[in-house]
ROROTI-394261 format. One record per residue (C-alpha): residue number from 0; x, y, z; residue in three letters. Coordinates in steps of 0.05 Angstrom, whole numbers, plus 32768, in hexadecimal, padded with zeros to 4 digits. Each point is the difference from the previous one (the first is absolute). Example, Ala and Ser with C-alpha at 12.3 -4.5 7.8 and 13.67 -1.06 7.14 Angstrom:
2
0 | 80F6 | 7FA6 | 809C | ALA
1 | 801B | 8045 | 7FF3 | SER
! end
This chain:
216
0 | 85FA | 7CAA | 93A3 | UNK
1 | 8039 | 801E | 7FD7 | UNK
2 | 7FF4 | 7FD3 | 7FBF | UNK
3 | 7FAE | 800C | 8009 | UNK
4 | 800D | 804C | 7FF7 | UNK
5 | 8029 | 7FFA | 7FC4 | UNK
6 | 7FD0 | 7FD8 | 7FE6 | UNK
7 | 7FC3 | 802E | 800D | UNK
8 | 8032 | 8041 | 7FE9 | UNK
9 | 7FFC | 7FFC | 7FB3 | UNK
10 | 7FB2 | 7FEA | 8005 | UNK
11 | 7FF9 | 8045 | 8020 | UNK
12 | 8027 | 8024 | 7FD4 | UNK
13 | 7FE0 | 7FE7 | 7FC7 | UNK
14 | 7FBB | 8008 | 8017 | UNK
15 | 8012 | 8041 | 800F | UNK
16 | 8017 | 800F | 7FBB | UNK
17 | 7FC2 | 7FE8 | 7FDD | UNK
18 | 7FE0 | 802E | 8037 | UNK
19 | 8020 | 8039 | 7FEB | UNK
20 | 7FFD | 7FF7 | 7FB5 | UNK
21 | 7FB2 | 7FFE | 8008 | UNK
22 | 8006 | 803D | 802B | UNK
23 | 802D | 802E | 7FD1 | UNK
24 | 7FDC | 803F | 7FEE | UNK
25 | 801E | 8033 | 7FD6 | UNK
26 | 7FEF | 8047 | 7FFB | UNK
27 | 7FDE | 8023 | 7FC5 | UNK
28 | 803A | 800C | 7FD8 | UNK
29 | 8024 | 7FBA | 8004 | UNK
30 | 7FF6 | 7FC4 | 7FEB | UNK
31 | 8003 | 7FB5 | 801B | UNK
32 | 8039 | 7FD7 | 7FD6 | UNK
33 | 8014 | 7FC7 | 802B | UNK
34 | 800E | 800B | 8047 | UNK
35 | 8007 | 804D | 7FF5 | UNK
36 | 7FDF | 8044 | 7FF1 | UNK
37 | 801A | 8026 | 7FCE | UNK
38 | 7FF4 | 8048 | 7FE3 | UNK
39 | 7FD0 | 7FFF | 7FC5 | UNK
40 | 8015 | 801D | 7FBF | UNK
41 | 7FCC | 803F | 7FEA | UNK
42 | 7FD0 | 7FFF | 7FCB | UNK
43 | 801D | 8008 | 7FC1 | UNK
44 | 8035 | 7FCF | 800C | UNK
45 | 800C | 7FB5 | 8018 | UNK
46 | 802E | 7FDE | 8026 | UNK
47 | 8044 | 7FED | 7FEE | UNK
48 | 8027 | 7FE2 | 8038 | UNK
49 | 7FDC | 7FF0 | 8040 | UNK
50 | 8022 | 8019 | 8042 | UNK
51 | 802D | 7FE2 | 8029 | UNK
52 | 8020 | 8004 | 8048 | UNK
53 | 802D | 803A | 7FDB | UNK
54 | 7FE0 | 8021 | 7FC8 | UNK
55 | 7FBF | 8015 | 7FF2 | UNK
56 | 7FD0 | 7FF2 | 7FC6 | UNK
57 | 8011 | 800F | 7FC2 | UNK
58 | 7FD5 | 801C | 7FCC | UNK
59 | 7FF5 | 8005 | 7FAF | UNK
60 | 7FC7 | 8025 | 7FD7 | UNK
61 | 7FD0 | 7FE2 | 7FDC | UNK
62 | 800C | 7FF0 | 7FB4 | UNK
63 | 7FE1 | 801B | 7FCE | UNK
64 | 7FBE | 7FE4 | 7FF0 | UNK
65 | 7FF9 | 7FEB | 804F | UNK
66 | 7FEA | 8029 | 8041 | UNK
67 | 8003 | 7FFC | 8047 | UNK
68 | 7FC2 | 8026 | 8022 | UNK
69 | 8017 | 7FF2 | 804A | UNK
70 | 8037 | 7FEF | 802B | UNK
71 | 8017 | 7FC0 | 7FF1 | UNK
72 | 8026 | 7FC4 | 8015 | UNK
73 | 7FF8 | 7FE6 | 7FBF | UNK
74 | 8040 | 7FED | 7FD3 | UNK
75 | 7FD4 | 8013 | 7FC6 | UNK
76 | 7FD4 | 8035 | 7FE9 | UNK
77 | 7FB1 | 7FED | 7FDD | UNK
78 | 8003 | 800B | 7FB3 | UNK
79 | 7FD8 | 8035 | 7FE5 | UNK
80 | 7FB2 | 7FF5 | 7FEA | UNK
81 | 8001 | 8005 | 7FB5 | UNK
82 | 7FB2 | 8025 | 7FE1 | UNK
83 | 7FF9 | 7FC1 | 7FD1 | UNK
84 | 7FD2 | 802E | 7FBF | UNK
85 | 7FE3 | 7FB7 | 7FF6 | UNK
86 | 7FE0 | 8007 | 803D | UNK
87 | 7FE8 | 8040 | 7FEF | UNK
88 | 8031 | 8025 | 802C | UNK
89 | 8032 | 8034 | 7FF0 | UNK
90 | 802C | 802F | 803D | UNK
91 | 7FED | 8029 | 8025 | UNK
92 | 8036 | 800E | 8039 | UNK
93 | 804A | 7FE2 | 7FE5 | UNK
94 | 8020 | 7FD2 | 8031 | UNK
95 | 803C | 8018 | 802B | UNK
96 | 8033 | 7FE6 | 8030 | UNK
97 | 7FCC | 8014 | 8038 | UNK
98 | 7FB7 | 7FEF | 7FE4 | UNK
99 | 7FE0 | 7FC8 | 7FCA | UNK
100 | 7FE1 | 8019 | 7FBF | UNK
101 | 7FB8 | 8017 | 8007 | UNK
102 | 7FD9 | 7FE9 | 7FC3 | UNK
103 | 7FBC | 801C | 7FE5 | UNK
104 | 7FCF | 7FF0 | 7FC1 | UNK
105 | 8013 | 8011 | 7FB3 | UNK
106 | 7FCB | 8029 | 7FE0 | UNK
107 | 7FC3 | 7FE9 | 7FF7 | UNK
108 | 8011 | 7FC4 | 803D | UNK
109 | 7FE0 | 7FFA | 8047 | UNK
110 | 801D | 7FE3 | 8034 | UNK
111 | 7FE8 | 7FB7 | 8011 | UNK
112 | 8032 | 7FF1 | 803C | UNK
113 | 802B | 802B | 802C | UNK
114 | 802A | 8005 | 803B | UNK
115 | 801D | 8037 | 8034 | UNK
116 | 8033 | 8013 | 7FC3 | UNK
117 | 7FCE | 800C | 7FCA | UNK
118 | 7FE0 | 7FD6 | 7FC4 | UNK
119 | 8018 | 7FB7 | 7FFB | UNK
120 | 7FD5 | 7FE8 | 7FBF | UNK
121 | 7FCE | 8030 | 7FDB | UNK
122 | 7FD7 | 7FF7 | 7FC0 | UNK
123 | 7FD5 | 8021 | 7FCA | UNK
124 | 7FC4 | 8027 | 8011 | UNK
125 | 7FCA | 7FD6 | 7FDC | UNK
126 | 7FE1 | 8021 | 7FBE | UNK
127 | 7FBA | 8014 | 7FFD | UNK
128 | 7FDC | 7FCF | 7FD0 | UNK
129 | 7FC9 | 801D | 7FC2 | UNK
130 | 7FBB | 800D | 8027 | UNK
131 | 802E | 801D | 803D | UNK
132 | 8010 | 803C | 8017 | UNK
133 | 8043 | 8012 | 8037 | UNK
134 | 7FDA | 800D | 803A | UNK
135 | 8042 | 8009 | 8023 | UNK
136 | 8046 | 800D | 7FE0 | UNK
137 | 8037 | 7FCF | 801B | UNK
138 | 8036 | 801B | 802F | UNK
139 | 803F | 7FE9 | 8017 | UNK
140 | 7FDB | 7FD6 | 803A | UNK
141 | 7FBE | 7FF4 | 7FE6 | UNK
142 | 7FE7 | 7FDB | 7FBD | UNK
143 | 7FCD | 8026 | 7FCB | UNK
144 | 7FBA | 7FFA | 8012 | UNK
145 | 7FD1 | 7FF1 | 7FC6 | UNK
146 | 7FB9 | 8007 | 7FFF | UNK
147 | 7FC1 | 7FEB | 7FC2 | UNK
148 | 7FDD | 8035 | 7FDE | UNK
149 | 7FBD | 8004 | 800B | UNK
150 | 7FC9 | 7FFF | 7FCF | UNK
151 | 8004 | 8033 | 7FBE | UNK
152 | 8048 | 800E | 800F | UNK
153 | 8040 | 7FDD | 7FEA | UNK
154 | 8046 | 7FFF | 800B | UNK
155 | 803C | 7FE0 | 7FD7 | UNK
156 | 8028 | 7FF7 | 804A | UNK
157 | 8028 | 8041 | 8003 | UNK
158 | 7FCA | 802A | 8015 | UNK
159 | 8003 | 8024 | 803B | UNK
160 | 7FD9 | 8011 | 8030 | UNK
161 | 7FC3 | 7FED | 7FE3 | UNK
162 | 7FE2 | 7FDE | 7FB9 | UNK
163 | 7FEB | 802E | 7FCE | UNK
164 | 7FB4 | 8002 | 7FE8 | UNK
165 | 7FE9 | 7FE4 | 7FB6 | UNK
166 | 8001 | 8032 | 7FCF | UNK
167 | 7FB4 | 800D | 7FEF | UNK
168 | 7FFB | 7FFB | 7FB7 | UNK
169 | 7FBA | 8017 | 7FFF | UNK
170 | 800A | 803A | 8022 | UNK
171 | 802F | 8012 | 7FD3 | UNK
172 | 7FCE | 7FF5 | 7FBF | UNK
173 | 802F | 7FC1 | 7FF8 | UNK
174 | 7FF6 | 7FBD | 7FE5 | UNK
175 | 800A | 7FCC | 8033 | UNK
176 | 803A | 7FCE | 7FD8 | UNK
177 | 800E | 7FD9 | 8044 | UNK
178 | 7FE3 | 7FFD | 804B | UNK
179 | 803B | 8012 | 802D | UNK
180 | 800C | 7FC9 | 8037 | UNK
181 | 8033 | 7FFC | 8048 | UNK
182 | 8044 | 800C | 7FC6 | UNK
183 | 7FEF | 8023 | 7FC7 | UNK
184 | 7FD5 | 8042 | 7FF4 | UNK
185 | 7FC0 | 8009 | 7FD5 | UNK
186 | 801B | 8006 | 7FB1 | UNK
187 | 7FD9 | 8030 | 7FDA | UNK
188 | 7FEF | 8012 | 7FB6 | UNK
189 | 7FE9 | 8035 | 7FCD | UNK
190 | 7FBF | 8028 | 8013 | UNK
191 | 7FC4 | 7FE2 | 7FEA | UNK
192 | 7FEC | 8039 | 7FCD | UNK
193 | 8047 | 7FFF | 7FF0 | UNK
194 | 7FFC | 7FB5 | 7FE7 | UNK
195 | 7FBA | 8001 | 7FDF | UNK
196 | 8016 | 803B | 7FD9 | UNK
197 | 8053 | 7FE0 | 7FEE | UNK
198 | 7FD0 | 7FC5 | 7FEA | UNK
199 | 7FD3 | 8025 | 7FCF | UNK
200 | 8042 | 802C | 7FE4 | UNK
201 | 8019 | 7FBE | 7FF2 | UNK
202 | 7FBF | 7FD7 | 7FDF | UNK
203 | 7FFF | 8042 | 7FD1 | UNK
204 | 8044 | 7FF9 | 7FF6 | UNK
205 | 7FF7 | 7FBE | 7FEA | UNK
206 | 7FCF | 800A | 7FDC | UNK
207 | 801D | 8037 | 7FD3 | UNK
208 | 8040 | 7FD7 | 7FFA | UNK
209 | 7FDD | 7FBB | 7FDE | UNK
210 | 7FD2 | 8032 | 7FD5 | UNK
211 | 8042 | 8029 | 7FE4 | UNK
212 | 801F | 7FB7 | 7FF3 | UNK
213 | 7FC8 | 7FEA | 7FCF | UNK
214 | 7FF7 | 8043 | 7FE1 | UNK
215 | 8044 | 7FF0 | 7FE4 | UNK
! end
């Protein structure tokens, strides 16, 4: 009977071990390393030493160019979100020993993905094309909204809000040079009583100018 119990003494002891390491809980503010709870570090910092039977944890802070936004367990602190200007970001909130950089669009950028912590890629509000008109101006979280001009207006794309009508040469006693289309106004010229009458100034002109030359 004596040997069977020593046999049967380390099975229990180790089955109660594993039982108790799946059982551990630690509070809030510690953290599981090993067999043992120990006190976290606060945000800010990270861990240096884990705890032992006799001392507690000990802490560092953060490096700069790193943060820690929680207490931690963690040896190391996260490096800092850089606002990459070739994705069309640029900063908004600088990162700290507590909190990550918060990111937002250049100007002139909308933001194509984001997170909880701001803009993560942006780009270029799309330009209004000859024929259009901005409907809507980009923001910072929405791209420009173009729309077509309608018939006998025009735009060359920077028009806003609306396309501006063909000039009416004829209603301005003006010759009609070119129709206006979608891009380009109506071009205009001289008056028509204004041309008929530079055109007979200039066939006397003429005239007087070839009869002078053989008089000589």
């Amino acid at each position: 009977m004596l040997r069977k119990h020593l046999r049967t003494a380390p099975l229990l002891v180790l089955v109660l071990s594993v039982f108790r390491g799946h059982t551990l809980t630690c509070r809030r503010s510690e953290y599981l390393i090993g067999d043992k709870c120990c006190p976290t570090c606060s945000a800010g910092s990270r861990v240096r030493n884990h705890c032992t039977e006799s001392r507690s944890t000990s802490c560092l802070d953060c490096d700069e160019g790193t943060f820690m936004d929680r207490p931690t367990g963690l040896t190391e602190c996260f490096p800092c979100t850089g606002c990459d200007a070739g994705s069309g970001l640029k900063i908004k909130t600088a990162c700290t020993t507590t909190s990550d950089t918060v990111c937002e669009p250049l100007e002139g950028f909308y933001c194509t993905d984001s997170s909880e912590n701001g803009c993560v890629k942006a780009e270029k509000h799309s330009s209004c094309q000859p024929g259009q008109y901005i409907r809507q101006k980009g923001t910072a979280f929405r791209n420009t909204e173009c729309s077509a001009c309608s018939g006998g207006t025009f735009s060359d794309g920077t028009l806003s809000p609306s396309c501006q009508p063909h000039t009416q040469c004829e209603a301005l006693n003006l010759q009609l040079i070119k129709p206006g289309n979608a891009s380009s106004d109506a071009e205009c010229g001289e008056p028509v009583s204004g041309f008929l009458l530079g055109a007979g100034i200039g066939l006397v002109v003429g005239l007087l100018t070839c009869l002078v030359i053989r008089l000589q």
